[in-house]
C-alpha positions in Angstrom: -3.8 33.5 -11.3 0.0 32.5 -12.0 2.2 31.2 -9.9 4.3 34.3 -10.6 1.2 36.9 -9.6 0.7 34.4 -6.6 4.4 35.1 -5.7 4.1 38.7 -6.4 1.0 39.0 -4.2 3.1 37.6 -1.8 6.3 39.6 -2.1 3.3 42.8 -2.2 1.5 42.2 1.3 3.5 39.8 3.4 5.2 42.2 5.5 2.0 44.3 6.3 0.0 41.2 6.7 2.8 39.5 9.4 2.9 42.9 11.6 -0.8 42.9 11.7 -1.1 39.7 13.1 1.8 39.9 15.4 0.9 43.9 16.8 -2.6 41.5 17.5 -1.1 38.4 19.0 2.3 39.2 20.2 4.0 36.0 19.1 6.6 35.5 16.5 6.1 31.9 15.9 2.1 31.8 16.1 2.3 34.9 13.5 4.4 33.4 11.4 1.8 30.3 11.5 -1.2 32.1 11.1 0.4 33.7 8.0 1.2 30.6 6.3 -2.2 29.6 6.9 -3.4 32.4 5.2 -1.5 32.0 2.3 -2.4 28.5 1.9 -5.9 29.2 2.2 -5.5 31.6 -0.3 -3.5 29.6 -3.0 -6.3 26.9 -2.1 -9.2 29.6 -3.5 -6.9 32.1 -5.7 -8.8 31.7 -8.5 -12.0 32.4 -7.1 -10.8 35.5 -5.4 -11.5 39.0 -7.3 -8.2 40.9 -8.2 -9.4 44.0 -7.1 -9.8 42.8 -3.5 -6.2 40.4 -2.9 -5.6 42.7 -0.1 -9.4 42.8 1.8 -9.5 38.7 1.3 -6.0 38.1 2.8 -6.5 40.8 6.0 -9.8 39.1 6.6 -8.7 35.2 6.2 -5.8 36.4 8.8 -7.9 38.0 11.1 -10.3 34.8 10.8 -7.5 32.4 11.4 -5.9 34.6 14.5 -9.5 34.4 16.1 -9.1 31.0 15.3 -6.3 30.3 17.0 -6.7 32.4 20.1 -10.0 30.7 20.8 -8.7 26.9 20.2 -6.0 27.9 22.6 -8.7 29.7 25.6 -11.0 26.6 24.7 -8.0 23.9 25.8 -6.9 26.5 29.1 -10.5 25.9 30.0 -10.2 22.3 29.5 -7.2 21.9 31.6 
């Protein structure tokens, strides 16, 4: 994959991919975290990532990452 159908990719699902994360978490900033995350995990594996399934691998890694976050942030209410 090229930089430029990394970028497209981008430019494709970003919007759909930042209001399913925030209509799930209901925070601007911790969306807009979790979506860089998932981008960055993705340029990390973009070439081992079939082209026919961009869209399933970046919904999942976000939804992933979200669970991710909200249980890091139950675990340290807990430990407070």
């Amino acid at each position: 994959m090229t930089i430029a159908e990394y970028n497209d990719t981008v430019d494709k699902y970003s919007d759909n991919l930042y209001r399913f994360v925030l209509k799930n978490i209901k925070d601007i900033d911790k969306a807009k975290d979790i979506l860089q995350d998932t981008y960055l995990k993705f340029w990390e594996k973009k070439d081992n990532v079939n082209q026919a399934k961009i869209k399933t691998y970046l919904f999942t890694t976000a939804y992933h990452t979200l669970i991710d976050v909200v249980r890091r942030e139950k675990k340290d209410l807990l430990t407070m």
